[in-house]
C-alpha positions as CSV (number, residue, x, y, z in Angstrom):
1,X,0.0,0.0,0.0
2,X,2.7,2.4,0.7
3,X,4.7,1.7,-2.7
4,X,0.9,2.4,-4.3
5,X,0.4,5.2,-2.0
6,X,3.4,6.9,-3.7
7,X,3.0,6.2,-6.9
8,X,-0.1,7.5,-7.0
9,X,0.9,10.8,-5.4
10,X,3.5,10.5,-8.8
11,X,-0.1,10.6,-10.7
12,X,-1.1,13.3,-9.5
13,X,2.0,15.6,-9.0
14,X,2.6,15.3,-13.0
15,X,-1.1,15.6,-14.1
16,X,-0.9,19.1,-12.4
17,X,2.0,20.2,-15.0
18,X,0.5,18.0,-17.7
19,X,-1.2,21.1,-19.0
20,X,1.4,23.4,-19.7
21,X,3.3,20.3,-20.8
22,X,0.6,19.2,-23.5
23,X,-0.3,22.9,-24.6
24,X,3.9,23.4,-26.0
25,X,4.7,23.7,-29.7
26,X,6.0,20.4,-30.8
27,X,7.4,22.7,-33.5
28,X,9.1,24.7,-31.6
29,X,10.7,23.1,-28.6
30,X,12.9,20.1,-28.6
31,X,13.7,17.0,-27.0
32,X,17.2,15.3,-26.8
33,X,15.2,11.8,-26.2
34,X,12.9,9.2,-26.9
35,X,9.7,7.6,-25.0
36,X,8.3,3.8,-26.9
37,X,5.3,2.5,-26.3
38,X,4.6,-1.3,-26.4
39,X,1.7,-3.3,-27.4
40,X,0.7,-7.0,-27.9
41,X,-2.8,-7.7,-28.9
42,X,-5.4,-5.2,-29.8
43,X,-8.4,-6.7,-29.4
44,X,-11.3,-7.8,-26.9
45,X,-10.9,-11.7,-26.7
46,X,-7.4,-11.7,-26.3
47,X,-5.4,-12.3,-23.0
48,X,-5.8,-9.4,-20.6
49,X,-2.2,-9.5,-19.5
50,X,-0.7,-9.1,-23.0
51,X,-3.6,-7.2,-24.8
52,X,-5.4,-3.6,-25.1
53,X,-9.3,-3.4,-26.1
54,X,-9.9,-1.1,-29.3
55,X,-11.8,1.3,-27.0
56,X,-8.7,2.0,-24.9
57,X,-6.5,2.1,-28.1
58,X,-8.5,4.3,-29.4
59,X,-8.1,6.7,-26.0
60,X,-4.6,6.3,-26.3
61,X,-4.4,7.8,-29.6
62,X,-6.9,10.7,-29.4
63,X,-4.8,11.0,-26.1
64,X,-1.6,11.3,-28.1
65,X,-3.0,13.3,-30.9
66,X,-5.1,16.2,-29.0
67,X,-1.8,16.7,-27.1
68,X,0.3,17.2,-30.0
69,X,2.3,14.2,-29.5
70,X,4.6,13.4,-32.6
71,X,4.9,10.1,-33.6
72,X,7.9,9.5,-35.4
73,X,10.3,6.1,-36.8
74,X,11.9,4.4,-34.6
75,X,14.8,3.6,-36.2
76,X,15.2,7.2,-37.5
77,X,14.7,8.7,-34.7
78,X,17.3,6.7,-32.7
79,X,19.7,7.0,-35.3
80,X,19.4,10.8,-34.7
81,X,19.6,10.5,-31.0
82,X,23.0,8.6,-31.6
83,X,24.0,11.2,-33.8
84,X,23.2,13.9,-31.1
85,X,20.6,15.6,-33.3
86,X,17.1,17.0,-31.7
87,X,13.8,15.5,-31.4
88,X,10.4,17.3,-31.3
89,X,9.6,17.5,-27.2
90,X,6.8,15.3,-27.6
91,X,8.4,12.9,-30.0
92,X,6.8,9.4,-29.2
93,X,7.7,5.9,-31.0
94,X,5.0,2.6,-31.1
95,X,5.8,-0.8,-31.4
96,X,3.9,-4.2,-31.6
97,X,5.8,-7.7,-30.2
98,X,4.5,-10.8,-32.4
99,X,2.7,-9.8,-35.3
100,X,-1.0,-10.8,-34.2
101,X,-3.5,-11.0,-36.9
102,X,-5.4,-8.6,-35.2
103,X,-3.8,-6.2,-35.7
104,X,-5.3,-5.6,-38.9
105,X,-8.8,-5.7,-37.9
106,X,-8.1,-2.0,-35.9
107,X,-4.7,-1.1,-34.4
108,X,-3.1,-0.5,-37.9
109,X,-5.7,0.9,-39.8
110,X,-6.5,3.8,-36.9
111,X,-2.6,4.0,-37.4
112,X,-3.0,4.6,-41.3
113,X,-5.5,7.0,-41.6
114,X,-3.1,9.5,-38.8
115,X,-0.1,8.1,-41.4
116,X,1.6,7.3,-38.0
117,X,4.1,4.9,-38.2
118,X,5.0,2.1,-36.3
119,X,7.4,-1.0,-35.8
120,X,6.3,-4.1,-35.4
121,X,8.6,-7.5,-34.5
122,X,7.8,-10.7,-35.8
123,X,8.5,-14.4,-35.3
124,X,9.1,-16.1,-38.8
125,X,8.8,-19.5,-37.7
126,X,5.6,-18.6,-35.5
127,X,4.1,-17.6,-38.4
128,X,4.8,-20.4,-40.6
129,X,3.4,-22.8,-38.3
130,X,0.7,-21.0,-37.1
131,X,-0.4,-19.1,-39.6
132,X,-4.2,-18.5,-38.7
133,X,-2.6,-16.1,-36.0
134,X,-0.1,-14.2,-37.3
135,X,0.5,-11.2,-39.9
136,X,1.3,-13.0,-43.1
137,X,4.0,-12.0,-45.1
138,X,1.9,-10.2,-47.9
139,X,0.1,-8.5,-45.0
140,X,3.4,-7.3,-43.4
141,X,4.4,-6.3,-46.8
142,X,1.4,-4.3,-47.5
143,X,1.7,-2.3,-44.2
144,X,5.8,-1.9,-44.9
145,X,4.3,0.2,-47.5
146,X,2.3,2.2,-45.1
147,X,5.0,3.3,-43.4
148,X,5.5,0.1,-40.5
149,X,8.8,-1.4,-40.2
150,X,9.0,-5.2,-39.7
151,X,11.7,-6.3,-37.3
152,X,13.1,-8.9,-35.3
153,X,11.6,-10.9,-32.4
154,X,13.8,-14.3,-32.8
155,X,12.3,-17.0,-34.9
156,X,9.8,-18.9,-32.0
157,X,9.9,-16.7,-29.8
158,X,11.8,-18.9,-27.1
159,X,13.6,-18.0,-24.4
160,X,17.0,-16.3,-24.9
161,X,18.2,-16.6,-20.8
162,X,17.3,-20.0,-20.0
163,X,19.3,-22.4,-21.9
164,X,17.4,-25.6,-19.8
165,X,19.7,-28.2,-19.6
166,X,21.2,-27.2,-23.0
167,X,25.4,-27.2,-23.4
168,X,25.5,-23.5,-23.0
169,X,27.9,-23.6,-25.8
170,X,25.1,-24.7,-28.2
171,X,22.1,-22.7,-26.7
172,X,23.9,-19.5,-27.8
173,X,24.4,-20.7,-31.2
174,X,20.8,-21.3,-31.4
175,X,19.9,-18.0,-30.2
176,X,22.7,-16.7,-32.8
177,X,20.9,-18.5,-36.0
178,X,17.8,-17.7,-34.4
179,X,18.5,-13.6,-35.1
180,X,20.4,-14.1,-38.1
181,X,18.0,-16.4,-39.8
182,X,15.3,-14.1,-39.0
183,X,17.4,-11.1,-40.1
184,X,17.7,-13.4,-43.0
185,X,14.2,-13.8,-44.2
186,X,13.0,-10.1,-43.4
187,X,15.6,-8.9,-46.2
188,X,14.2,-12.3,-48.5
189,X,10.4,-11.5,-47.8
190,X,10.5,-7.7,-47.6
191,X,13.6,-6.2,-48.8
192,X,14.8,-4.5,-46.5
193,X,16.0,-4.6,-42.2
194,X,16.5,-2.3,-40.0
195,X,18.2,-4.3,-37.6
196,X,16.0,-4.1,-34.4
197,X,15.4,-6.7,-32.2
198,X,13.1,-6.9,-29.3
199,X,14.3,-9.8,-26.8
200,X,11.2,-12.6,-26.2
201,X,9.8,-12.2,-23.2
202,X,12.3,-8.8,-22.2
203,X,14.8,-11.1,-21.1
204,X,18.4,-10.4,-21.9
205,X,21.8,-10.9,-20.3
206,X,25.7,-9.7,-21.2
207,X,27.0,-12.3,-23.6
208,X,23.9,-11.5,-25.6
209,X,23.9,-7.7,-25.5
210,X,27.7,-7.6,-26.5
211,X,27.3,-10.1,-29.3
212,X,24.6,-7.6,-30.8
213,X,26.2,-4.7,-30.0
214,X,29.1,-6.2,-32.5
215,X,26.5,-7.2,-35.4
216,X,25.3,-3.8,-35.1
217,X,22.2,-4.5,-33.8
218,X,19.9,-2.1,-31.8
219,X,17.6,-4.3,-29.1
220,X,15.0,-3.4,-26.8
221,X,13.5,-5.2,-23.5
222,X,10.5,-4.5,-22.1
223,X,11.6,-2.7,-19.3
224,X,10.6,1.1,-18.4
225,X,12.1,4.5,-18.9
226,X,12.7,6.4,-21.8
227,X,15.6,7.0,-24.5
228,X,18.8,9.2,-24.4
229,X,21.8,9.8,-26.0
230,X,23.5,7.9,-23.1
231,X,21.0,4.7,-22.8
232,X,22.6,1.1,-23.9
233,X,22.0,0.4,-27.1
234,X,21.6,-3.1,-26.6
235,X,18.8,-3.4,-24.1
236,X,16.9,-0.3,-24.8
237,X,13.9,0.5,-22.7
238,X,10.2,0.6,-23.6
239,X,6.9,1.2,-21.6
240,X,4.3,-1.3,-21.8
241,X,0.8,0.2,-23.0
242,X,-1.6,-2.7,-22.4
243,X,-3.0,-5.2,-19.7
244,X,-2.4,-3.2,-16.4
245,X,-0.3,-0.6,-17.7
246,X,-2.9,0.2,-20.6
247,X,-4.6,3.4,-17.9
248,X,-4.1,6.6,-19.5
249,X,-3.5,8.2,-16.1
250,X,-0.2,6.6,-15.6
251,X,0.7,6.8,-19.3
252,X,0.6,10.5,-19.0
253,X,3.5,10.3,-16.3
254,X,5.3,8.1,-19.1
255,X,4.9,10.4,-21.9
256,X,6.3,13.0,-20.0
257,X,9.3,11.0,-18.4
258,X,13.6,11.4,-19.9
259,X,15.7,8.9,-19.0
260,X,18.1,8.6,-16.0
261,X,20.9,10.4,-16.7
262,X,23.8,7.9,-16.0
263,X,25.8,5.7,-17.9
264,X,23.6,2.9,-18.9
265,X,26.5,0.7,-20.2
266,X,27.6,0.4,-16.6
267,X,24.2,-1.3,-15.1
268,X,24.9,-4.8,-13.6
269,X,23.9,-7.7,-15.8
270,X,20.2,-8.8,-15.0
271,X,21.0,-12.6,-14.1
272,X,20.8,-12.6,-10.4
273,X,23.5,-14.9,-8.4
274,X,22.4,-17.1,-5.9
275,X,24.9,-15.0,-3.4
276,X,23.6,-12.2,-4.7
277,X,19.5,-11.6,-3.9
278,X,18.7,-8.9,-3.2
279,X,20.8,-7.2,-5.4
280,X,22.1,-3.6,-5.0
281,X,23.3,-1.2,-7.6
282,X,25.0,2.2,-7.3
283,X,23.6,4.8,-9.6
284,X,26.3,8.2,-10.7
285,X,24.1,10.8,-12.0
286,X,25.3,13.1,-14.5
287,X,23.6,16.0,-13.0
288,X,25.1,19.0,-11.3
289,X,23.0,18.6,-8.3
290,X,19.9,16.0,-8.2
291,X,16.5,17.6,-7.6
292,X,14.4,16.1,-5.0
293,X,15.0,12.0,-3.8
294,X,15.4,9.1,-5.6
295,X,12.1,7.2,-5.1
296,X,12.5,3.4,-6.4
297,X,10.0,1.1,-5.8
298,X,10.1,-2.6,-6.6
299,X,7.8,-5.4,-8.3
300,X,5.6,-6.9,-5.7
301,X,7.4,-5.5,-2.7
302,X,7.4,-1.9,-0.5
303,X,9.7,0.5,-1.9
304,X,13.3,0.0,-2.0
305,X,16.2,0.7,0.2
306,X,17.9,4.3,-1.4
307,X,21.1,5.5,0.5
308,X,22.8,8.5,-0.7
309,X,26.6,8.0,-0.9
310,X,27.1,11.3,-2.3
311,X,25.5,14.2,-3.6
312,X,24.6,12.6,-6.8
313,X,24.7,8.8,-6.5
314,X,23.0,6.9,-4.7
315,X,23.2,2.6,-3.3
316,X,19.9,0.8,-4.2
317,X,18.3,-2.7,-2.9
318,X,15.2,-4.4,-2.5
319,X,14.1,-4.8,1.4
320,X,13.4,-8.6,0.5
321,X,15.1,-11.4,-1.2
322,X,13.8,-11.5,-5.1
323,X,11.3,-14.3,-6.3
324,X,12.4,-16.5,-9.4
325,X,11.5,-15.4,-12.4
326,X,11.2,-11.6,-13.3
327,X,11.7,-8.8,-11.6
328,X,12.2,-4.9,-11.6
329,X,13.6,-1.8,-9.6
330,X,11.7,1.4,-10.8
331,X,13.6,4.5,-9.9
332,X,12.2,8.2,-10.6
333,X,13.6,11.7,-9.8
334,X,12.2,15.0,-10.6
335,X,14.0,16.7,-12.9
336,X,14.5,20.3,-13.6
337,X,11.4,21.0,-15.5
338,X,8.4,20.9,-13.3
339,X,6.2,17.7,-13.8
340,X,9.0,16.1,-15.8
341,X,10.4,12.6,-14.3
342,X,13.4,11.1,-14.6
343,X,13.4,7.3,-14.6
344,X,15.0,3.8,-14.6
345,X,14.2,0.7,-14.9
346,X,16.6,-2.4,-13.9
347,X,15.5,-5.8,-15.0
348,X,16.4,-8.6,-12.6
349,X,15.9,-12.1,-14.2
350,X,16.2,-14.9,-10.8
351,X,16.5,-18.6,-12.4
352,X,18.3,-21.9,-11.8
353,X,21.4,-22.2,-12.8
């Protein structure tokens, strides 16, 4: 109740400046990030915990259009943020993880008639084996042309952390071909990649991120917080925009949100140890002085334990041993401009070895 307590207060501290925020000029402010949105399913019959109805899909982009919100490629738009160059302040990016059929019957078609773009990652072998559910490759084809760019989710969508009794040797070089045949087969059905890759499931660790990093690959987890200049390139954050996080009242905090400004490279890898749960990690920020605390809160437990070493970096860790499976730390700090939040999320993944 307490961690809810807060986060609610977070609600409503940033819909008191959301005004002023939603009422700027795209045109004529800037921002030096990048805030994604991530969907599953679009539909009613769908599984609640993956899936946004059409009614609330709908509220998200009247939301996103009355407010001047610009949505722009993703891959442009990061390329520019690697580059250093500006973004509009409200620049917002949308992707889709599997391809669902239904897709077709509203999400992309409201995104046509706005000529909003959008990325959307795929699972080749998922959709050769089940077709009945999945965006066929004419249909992908069709929307590339709309302005959507297909990228890559793995072939089946398996699990890229858990190698299961596997020789570990082996499990990575199935998780290798798995990306490069599916990088394969988006240039041989479509024409064209743009080298994205959303990790199954969010979950990523080291070997991976460095291996991608050296094919040139940009990934993404499903993990919180937005994008800067400074973020890691291989495990790039998004916000999840269905299920429970589908409530436009919190999405308005997201919108609004830059990311942590520390050296993302630097994070500890997301495998937990045994000898280490909970975990901590030290966060440097790259700020002159921070404004306000650092509030993290974490999945399923009260807020976190924040010590300050110095003025601007700070020791975090969970009050409770981690459960197996997945798990989060969610840190915000106010920034400089009122209403505006910075934030981090740290993906803990707790399995056998």
């Amino acid at each position: 109740m307490r961690t809810l307590g807060k986060i609610l207060l977070l609600v409503l501290l940033c819909t008191l400046e959301f005004t002023r925020f939603a009422n700027a000029d795209p045109q004529k402010s800037e921002r030096s990030g990048l805030v994604i949105l991530q969907y599953h399913h679009v539909a009613d019959n769908t599984p609640a915990v993956t899936s946004i109805k059409p009614a609330e899909f709908q509220q998200h982009l009247q939301f996103l259009q009355e407010n001047n919100f610009v949505i722009v490629n993703l891959a442009d738009a990061l390329e520019k943020i690697r580059q250093g160059q500006p973004l509009p302040a409200k620049a917002v990016a949308l992707t889709f993880d599997d391809g669902y059929l239904n897709l077709e019957d509203y999400a992309l078609p409201e995104l046509a008639k706005r000529n909003w773009p959008a990325t959307i990652f795929v699972n080749p072998g998922l959709l050769q084996q089940h077709e009945q559910h999945y965006l066929s490759w004419s249909q992908l084809k069709a929307w590339q042309k709309k302005g959507m760019t297909i990228a890559n989710h793995g072939w089946l969508h398996d699990y890229w952390v858990r190698p299961a009794g596997m020789d570990l040797a082996d499990w990575k070089k199935r998780i290798k071909q798995s990306i490069l045949q599916t990088e394969k087969t988006l240039k041989s059905e479509l024409g064209h990649s743009s080298k994205l890759v959303a990790y199954p499931y969010g979950e990523y660790d080291t070997w991976l991120q460095q291996w991608l990093t050296q094919h040139d690959f940009i990934a993404f987890g499903q993990q919180s917080g937005a994008i800067a200049q400074y973020s890691d390139f291989s495990a790039l954050p998004r916000f999840p925009a269905s299920g429970v996080y589908a409530d436009l009242a919190t999405l308005k905090v997201k919108l609004m949100s830059e990311a942590l400004p520390i050296d993302y490279t630097q994070l500890p890898s997301p495998l937990l140890a045994t000898s280490n749960n909970p975990p901590e990690i030290q966060l440097k920020l790259n700020l002159p002085k921070a404004v306000g605390g650092l509030n993290c809160f974490v999945s399923g437990q009260p807020s976190a334990k924040v010590s300050k070493i110095t003025e601007n970096s700070f020791r975090v860790v969970a009050s409770e041993n981690l459960p197996q499976g997945r798990s989060r730390y969610n840190c915000t700090l106010q920034s400089e401009k009122a209403g505006v939040f910075y934030w981090l999320s740290q993906l803990w993944l707790n399995y056998p070895s």
